[in-house]
LUMBAGU-240471 format. One record per residue (C-alpha): residue number from 0; residue in three letters; x negated, y negated, z negated. Coordinates in steps of 0.1 Angstrom, whole numbers. Each point is the difference from the previous one (the first is absolute). Example, Ala and Ser with C-alpha at 12.3 -4.5 7.8 and 13.67 -1.06 7.14 Angstrom:
BEGIN
<fivex pos="0" code="ALA" X="-123" Y="45" Z="-78"/>
<fivex pos="1" code="SER" X="-14" Y="-34" Z="7"/>
This chain:
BEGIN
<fivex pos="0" code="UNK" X="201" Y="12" Z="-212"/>
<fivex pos="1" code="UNK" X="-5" Y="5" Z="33"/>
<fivex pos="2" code="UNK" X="-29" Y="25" Z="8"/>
<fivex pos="3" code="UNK" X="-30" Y="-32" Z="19"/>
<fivex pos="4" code="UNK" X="-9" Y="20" Z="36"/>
<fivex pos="5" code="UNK" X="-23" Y="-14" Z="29"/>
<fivex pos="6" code="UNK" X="-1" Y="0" Z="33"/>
<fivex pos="7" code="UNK" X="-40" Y="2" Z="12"/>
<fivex pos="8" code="UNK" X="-11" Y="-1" Z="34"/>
<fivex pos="9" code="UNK" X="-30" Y="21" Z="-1"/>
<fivex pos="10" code="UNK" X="-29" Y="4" Z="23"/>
<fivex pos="11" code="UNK" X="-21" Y="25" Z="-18"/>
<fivex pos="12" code="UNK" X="-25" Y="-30" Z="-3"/>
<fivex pos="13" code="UNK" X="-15" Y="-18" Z="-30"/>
<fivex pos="14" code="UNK" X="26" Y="-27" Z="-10"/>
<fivex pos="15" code="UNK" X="29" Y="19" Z="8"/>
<fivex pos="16" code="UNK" X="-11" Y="29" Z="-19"/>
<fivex pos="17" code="UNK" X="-9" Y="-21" Z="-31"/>
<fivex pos="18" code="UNK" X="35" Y="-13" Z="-1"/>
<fivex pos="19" code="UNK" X="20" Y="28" Z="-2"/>
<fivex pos="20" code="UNK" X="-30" Y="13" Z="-26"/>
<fivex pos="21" code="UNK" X="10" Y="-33" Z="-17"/>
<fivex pos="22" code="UNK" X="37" Y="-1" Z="0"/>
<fivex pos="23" code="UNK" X="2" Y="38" Z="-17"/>
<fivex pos="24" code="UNK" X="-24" Y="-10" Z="-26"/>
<fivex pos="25" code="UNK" X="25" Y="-26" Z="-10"/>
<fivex pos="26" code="UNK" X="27" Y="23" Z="2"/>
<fivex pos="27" code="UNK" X="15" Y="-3" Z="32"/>
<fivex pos="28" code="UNK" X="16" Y="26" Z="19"/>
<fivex pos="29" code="UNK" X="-20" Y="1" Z="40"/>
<fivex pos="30" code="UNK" X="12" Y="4" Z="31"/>
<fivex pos="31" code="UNK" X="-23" Y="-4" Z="33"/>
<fivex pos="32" code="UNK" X="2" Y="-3" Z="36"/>
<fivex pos="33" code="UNK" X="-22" Y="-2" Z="24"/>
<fivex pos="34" code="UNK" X="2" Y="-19" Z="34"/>
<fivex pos="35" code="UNK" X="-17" Y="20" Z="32"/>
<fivex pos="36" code="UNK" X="-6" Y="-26" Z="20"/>
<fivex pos="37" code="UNK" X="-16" Y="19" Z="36"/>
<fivex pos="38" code="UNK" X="-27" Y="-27" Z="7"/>
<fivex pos="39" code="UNK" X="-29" Y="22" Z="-14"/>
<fivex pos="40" code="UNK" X="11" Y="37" Z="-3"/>
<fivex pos="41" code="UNK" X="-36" Y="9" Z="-18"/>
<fivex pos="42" code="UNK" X="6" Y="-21" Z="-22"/>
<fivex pos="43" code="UNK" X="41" Y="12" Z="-7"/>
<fivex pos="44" code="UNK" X="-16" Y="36" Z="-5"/>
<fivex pos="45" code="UNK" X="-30" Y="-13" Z="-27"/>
<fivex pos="46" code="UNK" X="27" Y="-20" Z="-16"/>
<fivex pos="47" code="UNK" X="27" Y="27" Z="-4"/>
<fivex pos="48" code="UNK" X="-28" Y="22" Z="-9"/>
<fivex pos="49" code="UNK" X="-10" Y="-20" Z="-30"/>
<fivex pos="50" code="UNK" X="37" Y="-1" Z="-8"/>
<fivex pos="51" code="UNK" X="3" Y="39" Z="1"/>
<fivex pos="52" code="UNK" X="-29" Y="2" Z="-26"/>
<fivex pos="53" code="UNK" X="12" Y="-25" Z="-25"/>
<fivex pos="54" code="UNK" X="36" Y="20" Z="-1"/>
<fivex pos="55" code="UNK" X="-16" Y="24" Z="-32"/>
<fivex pos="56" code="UNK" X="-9" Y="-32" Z="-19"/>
<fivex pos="57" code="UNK" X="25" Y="-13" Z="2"/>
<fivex pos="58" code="UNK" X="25" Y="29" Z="0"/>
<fivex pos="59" code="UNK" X="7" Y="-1" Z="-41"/>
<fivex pos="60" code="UNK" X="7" Y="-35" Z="-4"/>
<fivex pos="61" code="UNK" X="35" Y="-13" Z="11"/>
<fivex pos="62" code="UNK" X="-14" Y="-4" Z="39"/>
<fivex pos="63" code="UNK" X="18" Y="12" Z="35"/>
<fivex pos="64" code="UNK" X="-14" Y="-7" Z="32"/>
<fivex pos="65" code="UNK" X="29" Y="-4" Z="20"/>
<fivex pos="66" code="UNK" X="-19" Y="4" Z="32"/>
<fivex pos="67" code="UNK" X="-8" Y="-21" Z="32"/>
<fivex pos="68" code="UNK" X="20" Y="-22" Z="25"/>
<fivex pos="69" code="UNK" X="-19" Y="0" Z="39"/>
<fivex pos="70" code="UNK" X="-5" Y="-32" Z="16"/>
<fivex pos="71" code="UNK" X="-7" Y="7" Z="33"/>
<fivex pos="72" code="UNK" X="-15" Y="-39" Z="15"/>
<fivex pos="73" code="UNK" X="0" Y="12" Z="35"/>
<fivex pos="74" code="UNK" X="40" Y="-5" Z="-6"/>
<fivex pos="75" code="UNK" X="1" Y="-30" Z="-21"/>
<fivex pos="76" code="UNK" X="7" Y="-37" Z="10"/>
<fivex pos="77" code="UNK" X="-28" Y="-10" Z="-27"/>
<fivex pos="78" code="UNK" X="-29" Y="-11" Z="12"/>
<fivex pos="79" code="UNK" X="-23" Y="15" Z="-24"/>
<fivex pos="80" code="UNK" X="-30" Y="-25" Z="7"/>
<fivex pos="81" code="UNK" X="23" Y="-24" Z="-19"/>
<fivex pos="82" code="UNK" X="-10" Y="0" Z="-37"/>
<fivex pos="83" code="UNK" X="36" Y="3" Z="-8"/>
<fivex pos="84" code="UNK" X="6" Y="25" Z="13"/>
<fivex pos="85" code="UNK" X="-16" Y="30" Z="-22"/>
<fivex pos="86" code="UNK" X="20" Y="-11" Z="-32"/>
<fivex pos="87" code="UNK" X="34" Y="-1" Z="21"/>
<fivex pos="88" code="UNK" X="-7" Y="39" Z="10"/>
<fivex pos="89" code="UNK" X="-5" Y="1" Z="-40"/>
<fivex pos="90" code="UNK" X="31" Y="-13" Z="-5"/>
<fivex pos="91" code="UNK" X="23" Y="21" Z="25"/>
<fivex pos="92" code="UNK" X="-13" Y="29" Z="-15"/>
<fivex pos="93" code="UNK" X="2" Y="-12" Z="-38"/>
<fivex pos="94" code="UNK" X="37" Y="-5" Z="10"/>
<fivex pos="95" code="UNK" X="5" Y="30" Z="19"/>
<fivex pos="96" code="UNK" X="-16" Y="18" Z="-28"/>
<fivex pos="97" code="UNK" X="20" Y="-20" Z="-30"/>
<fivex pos="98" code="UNK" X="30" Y="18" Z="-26"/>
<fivex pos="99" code="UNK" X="27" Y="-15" Z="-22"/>
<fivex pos="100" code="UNK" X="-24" Y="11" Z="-32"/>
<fivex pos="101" code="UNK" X="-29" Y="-23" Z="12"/>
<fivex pos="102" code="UNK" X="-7" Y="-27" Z="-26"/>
<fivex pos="103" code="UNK" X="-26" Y="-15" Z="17"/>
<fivex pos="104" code="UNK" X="-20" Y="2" Z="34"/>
<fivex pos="105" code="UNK" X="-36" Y="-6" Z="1"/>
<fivex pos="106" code="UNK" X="-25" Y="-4" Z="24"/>
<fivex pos="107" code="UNK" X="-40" Y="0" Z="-9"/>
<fivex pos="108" code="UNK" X="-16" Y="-33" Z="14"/>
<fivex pos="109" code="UNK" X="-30" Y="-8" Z="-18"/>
<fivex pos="110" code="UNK" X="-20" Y="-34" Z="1"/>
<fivex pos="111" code="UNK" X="-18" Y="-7" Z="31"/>
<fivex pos="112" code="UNK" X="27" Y="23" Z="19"/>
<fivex pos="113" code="UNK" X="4" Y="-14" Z="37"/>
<fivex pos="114" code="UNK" X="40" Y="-2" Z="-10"/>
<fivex pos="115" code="UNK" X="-1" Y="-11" Z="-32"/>
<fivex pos="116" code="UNK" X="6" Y="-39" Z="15"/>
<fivex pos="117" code="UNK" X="33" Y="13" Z="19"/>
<fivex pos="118" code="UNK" X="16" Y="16" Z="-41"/>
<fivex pos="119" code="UNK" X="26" Y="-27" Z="4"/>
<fivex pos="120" code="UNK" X="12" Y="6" Z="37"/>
<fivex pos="121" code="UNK" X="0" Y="36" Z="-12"/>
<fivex pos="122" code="UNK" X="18" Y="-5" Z="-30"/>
<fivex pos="123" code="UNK" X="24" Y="-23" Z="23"/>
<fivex pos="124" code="UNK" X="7" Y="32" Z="28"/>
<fivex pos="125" code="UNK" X="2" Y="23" Z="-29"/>
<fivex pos="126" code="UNK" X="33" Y="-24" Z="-14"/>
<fivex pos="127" code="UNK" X="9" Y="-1" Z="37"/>
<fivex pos="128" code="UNK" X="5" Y="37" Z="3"/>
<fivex pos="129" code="UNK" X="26" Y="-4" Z="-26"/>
<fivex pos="130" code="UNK" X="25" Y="-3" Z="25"/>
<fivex pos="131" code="UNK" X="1" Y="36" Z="12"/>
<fivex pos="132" code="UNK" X="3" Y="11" Z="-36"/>
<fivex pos="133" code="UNK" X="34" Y="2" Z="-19"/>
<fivex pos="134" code="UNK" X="-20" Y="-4" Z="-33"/>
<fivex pos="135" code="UNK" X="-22" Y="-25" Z="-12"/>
<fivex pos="136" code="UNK" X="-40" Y="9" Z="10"/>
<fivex pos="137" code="UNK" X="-23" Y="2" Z="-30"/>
<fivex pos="138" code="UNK" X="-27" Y="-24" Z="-4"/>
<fivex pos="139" code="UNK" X="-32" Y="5" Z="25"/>
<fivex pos="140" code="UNK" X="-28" Y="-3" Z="-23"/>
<fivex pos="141" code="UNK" X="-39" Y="-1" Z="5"/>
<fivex pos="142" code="UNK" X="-19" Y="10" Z="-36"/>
<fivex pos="143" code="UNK" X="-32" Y="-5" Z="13"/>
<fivex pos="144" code="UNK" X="-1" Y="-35" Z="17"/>
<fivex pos="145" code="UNK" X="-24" Y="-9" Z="-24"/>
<fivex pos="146" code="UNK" X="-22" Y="28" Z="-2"/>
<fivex pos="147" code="UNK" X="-32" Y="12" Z="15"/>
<fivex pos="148" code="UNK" X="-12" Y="26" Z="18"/>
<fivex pos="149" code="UNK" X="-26" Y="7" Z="-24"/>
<fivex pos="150" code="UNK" X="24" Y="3" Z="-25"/>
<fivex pos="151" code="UNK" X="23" Y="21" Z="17"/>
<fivex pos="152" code="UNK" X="-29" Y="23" Z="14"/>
<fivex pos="153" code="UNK" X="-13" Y="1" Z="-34"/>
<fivex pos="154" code="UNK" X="32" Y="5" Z="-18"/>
<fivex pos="155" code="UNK" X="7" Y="28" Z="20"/>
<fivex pos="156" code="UNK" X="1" Y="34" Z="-22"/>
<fivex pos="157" code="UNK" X="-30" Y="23" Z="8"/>
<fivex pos="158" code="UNK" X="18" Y="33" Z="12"/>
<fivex pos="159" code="UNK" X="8" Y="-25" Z="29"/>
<fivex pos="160" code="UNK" X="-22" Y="-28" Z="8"/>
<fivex pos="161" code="UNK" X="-18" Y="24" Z="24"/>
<fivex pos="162" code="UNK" X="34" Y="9" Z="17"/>
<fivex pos="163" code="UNK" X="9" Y="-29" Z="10"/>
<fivex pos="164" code="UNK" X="-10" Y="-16" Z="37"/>
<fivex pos="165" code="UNK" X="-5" Y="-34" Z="12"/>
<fivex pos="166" code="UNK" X="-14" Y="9" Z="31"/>
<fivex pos="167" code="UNK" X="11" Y="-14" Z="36"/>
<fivex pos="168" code="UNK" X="-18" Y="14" Z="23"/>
<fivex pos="169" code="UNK" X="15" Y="19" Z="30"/>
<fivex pos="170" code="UNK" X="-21" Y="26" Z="-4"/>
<fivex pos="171" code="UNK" X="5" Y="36" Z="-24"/>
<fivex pos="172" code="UNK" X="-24" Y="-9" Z="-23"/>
<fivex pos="173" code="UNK" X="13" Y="-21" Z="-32"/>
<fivex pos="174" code="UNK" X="-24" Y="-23" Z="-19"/>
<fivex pos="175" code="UNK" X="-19" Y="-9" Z="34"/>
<fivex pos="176" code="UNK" X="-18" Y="-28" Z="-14"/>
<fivex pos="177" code="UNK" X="4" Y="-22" Z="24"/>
<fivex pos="178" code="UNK" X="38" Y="-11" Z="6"/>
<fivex pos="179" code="UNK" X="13" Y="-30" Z="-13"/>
<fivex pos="180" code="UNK" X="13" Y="8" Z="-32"/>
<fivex pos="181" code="UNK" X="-36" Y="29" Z="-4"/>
<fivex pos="182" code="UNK" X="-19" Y="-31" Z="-1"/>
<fivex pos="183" code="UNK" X="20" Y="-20" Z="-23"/>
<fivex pos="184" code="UNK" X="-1" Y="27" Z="-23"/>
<fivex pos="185" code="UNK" X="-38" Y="3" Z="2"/>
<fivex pos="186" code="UNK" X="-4" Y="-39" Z="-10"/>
<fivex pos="187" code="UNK" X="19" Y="7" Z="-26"/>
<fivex pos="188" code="UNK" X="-22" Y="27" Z="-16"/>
<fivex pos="189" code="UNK" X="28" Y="22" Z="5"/>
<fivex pos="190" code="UNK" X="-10" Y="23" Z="29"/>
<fivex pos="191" code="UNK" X="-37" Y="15" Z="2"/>
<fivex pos="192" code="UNK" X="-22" Y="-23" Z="24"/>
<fivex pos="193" code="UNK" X="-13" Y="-33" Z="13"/>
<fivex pos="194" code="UNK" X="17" Y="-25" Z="18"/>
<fivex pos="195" code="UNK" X="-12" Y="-33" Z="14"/>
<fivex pos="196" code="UNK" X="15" Y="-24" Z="-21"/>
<fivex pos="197" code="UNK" X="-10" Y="-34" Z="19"/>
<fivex pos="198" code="UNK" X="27" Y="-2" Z="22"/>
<fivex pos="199" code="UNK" X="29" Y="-18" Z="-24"/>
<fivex pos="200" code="UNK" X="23" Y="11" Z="27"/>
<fivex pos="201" code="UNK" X="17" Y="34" Z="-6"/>
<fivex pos="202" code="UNK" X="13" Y="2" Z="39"/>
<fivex pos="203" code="UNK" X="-40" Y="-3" Z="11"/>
<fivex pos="204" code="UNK" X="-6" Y="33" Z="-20"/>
């Protein structure tokens, strides 16, 4: 029976970093990628950082890190304002990055993800890339569609939950507190802090 191997694109963040911890307890053999996309280079260096500390966890399980693949948006025809945008870059590197021994390719969008509405348009350019392939492309999948981040932050083994980042901020520090995605994690319990919580709308944050 043929050996079941992944494709993850990984960001060094929460979801992303549950998934591959997911897939290997289930017996799957890991491989990640990760897309350098030059829009916020702080955040490219926290990112690969919290990569570059995760490699001894995950070094004894059946894991390689296959690198990253630089998207340089000064050059690109994509407008990146376009929500569709970020999961395209996703894709060109998931391709880029793909082998004849990959099973499966997977990407971490959780509920509540800004993308998650666009899974079908992705999973339709994903089919569409078949034909600059000789061989058939294996399935794009997305395990956590139905998850949390609660549940992925909390499912997240201890050595490390504190290694991972979230963080968007253009600044050095990670875990600023008050980015985006900091805030989020703070209204979900997740992140030391208060956060106004009266505003329903996460853009007004």
């Amino acid at each position: 029976m043929k050996d079941k191997r992944v494709l993850v694109s990984w960001s060094g963040g929460v979801d992303s970093t549950y998934l591959i911890e997911n897939y290997l307890g289930r017996g799957y053999k890991v491989d990640s990628v990760y897309t350098k996309i030059q829009n916020n280079d702080t955040k490219i260096v926290r990112e690969l950082a919290a990569i570059n500390k995760m490699q001894d966890y995950f070094k004894p399980y059946a894991y390689t890190h296959l690198g990253d693949v630089g998207i340089d948006l000064n050059l690109s025809p994509i407008n990146f304002n376009i929500e569709l945008a970020q999961p395209l870059l996703f894709l060109t590197t998931l391709f880029y990055a793909l082998k004849p021994e990959h099973t499966e390719v997977a990407i971490g969008y959780i509920l509540n993800d800004c993308a998650i509405s666009y899974i079908n348009d992705i999973q339709k350019t994903w089919k569409s890339f078949q034909g600059n392939c000789t061989t058939k492309l294996p399935p794009l999948v997305f395990p956590l569609s139905k998850t949390d981040k609660v549940q992925t932050y909390n499912g997240l083994p201890s050595e490390i939950k504190e290694l991972v980042t979230w963080c968007e901020s253009a600044g050095e520090e990670d875990r600023c507190g008050e980015c985006h995605p900091c805030k989020k994690m703070k209204y979900y319990g997740l992140f030391p802090g208060d956060v106004d919580t009266s505003a329903n709308d996460w853009s007004s944050w």
